[in-house]
C-alpha positions as CSV (number, residue, x, y, z in Angstrom):
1,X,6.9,-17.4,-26.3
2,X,5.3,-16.1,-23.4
3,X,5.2,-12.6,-21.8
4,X,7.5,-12.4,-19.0
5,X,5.9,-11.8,-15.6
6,X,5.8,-8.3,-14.3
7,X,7.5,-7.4,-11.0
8,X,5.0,-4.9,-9.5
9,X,4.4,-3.3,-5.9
10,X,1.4,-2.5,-4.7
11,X,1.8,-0.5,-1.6
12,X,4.0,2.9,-1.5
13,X,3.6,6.0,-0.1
14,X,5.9,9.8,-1.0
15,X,5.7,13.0,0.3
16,X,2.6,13.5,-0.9
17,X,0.8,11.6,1.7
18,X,-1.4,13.6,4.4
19,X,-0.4,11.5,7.4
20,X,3.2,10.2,7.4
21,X,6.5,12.1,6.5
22,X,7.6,10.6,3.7
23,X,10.9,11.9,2.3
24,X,11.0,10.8,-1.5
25,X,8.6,12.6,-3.9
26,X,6.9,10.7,-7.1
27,X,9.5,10.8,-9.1
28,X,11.8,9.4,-6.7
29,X,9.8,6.3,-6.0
30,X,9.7,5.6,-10.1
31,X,13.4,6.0,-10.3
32,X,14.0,3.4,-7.7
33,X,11.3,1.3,-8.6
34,X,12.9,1.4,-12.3
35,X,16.2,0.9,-11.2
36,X,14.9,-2.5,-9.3
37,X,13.1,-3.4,-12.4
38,X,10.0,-2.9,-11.4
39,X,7.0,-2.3,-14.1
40,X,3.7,-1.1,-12.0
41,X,3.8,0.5,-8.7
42,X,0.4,1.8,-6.9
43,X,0.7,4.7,-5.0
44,X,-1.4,4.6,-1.8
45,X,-1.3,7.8,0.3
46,X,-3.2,7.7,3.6
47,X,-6.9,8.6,2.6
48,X,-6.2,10.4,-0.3
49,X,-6.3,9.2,-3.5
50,X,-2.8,10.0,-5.3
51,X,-3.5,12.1,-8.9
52,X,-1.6,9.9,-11.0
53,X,-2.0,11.4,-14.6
54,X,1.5,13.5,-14.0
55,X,3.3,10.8,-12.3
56,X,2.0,8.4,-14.8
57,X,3.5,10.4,-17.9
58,X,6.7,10.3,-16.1
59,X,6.6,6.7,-14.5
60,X,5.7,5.4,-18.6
61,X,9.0,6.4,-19.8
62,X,10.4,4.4,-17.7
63,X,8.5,1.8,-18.6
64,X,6.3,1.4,-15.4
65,X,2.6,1.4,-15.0
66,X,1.5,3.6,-12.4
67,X,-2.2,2.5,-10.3
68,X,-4.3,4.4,-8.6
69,X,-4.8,3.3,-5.5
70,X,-5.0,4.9,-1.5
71,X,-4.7,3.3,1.8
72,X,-7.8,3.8,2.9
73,X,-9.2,4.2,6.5
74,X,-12.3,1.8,7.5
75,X,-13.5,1.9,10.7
76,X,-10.4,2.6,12.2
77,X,-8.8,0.0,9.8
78,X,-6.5,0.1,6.9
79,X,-7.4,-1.4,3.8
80,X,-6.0,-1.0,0.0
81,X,-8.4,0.3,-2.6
82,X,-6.6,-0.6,-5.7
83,X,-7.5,0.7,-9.3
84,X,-10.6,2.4,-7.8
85,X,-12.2,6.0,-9.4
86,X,-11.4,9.4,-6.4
87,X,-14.9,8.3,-5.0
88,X,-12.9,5.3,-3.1
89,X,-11.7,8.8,-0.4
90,X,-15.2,8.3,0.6
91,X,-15.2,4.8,2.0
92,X,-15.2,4.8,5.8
93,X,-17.7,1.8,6.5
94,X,-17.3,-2.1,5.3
95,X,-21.1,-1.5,3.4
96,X,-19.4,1.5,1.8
97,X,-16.6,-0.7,0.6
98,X,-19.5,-3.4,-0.6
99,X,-21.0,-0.6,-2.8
100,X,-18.0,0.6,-3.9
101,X,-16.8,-2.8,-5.2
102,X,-20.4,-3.1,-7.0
103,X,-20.3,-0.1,-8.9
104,X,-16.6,-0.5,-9.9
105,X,-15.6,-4.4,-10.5
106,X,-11.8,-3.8,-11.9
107,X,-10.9,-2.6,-8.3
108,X,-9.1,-4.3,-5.7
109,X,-9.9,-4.5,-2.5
110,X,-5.9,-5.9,0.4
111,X,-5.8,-6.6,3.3
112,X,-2.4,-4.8,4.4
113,X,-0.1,-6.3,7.2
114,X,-3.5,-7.6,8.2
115,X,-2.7,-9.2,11.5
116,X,0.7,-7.4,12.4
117,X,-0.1,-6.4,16.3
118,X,-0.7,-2.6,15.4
119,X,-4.1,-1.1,16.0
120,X,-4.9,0.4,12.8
121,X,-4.9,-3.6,11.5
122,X,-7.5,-5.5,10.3
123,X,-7.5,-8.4,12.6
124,X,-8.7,-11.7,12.5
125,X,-12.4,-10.4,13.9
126,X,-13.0,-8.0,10.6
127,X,-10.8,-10.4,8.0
128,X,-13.4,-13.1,9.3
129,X,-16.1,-11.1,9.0
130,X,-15.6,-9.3,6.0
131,X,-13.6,-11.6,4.1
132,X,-15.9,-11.8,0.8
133,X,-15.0,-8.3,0.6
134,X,-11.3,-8.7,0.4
135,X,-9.6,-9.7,-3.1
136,X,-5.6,-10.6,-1.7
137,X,-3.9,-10.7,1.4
138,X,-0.5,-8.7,2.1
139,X,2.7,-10.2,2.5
140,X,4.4,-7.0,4.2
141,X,8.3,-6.9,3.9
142,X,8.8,-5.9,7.5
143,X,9.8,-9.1,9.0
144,X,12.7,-10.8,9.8
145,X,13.5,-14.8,10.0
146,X,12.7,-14.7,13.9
147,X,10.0,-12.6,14.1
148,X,7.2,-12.4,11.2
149,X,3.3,-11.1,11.3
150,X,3.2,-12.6,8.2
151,X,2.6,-16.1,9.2
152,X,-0.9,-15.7,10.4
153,X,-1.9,-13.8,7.5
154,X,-0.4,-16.5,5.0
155,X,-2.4,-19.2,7.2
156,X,-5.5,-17.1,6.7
157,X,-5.3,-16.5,3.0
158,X,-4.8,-20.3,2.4
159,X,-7.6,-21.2,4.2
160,X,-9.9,-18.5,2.5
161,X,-8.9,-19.2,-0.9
162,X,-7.4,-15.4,-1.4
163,X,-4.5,-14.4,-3.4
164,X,-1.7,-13.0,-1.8
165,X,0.7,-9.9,-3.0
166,X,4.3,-8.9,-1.9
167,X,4.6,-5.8,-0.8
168,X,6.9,-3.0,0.5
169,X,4.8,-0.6,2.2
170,X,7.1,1.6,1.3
171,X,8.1,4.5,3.8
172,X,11.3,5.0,2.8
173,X,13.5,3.7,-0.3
174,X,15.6,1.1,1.3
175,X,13.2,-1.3,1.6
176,X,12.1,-1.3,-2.3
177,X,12.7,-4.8,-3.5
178,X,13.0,-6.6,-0.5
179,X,9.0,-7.9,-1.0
180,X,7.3,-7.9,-4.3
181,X,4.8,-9.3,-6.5
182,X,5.2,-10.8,-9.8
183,X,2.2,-10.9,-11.8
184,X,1.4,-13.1,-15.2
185,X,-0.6,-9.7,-16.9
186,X,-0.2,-7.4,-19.7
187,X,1.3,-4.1,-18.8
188,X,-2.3,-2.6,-17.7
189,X,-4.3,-1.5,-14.8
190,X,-7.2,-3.4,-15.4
191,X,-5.2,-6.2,-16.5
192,X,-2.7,-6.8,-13.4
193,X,-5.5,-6.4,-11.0
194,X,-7.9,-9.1,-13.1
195,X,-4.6,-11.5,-12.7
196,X,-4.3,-11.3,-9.2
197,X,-7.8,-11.6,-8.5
198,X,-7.5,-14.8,-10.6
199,X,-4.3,-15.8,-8.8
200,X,-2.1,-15.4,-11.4
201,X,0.3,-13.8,-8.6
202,X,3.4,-14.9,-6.9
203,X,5.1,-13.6,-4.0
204,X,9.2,-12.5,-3.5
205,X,10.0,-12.2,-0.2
206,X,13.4,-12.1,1.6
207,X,13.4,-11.1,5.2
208,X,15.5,-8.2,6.9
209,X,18.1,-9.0,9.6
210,X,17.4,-7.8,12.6
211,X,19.3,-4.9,12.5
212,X,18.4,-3.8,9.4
213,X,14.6,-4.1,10.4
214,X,15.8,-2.2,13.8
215,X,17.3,0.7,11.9
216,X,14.4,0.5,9.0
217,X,12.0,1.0,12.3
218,X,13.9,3.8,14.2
219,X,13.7,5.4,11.1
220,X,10.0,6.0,11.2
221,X,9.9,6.2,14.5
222,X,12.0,9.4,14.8
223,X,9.9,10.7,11.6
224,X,6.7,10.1,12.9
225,X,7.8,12.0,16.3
226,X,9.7,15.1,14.3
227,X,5.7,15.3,12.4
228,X,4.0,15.1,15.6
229,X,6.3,17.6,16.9
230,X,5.9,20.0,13.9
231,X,2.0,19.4,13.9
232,X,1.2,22.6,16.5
233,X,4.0,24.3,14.8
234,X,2.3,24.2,11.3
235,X,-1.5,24.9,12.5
236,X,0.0,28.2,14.4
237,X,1.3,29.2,11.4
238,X,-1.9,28.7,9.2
239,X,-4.2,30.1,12.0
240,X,-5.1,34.0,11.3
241,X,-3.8,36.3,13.8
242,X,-6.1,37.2,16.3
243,X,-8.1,34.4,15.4
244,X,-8.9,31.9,18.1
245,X,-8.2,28.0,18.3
246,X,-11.8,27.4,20.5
């Protein structure tokens, strides 16, 4: 009898991350991810490499792997560095990336909602040009039956012989299990990224009705104004007094 396949996500951010207000902690994302039945999750903060050893305690009675992983920042770009040591915070050129991948080969290198019409994507010009760099392709979960970046992307993939994941890109809860990966692997790291490079992978997908994806998208829109609001707010408060801001 065969191992049954391993629903897994590969793309979630909490309140840890250093760029987006996220309100679920850690612990909150492996509670939800176990109620969905999920059994890895990577956490990928915005350049910064999520310490997983406490999460990871926590996550493994719950029986869920936990990756390392961060959404890291190349040349303006987003890209997923999956299962990579801390030294992956360093990256911020494609030849860094190339080195990166040398010295560690169990990594993984997405391309997140690679062609969605946002600046900080990847875009047919750098997936072209750097495509021997890139192990799998996102399938992002915001989409809806109308209206889906995730066509493109698919066509690409297909064409380039890549893999390609499900993910949630997960800002807030609601959207867990809506877009997921289920992966033919042993309950391991190193194992779950070796079978998706090896496309042992399939993607889940259902897309959001439009007003779910309308209310999913007001939702980070009022965040991400409240955090640019509160930005000033919070360096005041940290600058010395009678210090200067020049």
């Amino acid at each position: 009898m065969t191992n049954p396949m391993l629903k897994v996500e590969l793309h979630a951010h909490t309140s840890d991350d250093p760029v987006d207000r996220i309100p679920h902690d850690g612990r909150a994302l492996v509670d939800a991810a176990a109620a969905h039945g999920y059994h890895a999750i990577a956490v990928t903060l915005h350049d910064a490499q999520f310490e997983v050893e406490a999460l990871a305690a926590y996550a493994r009675e719950h029986g869920i792997v936990v990756i390392t992983g961060i959404e890291r920042t190349i040349c303006g770009k987003h890209v997923l560095l999956l299962n990579f040591p801390k030294c992956a915070e360093q990256v911020s050129h494609f030849d860094d990336l190339a080195r990166l991948k040398q010295q560690a080969p169990n990594g993984l290198v997405v391309a997140p909602h690679p062609l969605f019409p946002f600046s900080t994507c990847l875009g047919r010009r750098l997936l072209d040009r750097h495509a021997d760099l890139i192990d799998a392709v996102e399938v992002n979960a915001f989409y809806t039956r109308w209206v889906d970046f995730n066509r493109p992307a698919v066509r690409w993939a297909r064409a380039h012989g890549k893999p390609m994941v499900g993910n949630g890109d997960i800002h807030r809860l609601s959207i867990l299990g809506r877009t997921y990966s289920l992966v033919d692997a042993e309950p391991d790291a190193d194992a779950i990224v070796k079978a998706i490079r090896e496309g042992r992978v399939e993607v889940c997908t259902a897309p959001l009705t439009s007003v779910e994806a309308a209310a999913y998208m007001t939702r980070l829109t009022i965040s991400g104004l409240r955090a640019k609001l509160s930005a000033p707010v919070r360096a005041a408060v940290r600058q010395p007094i009678g210090s200067s801001s020049k």
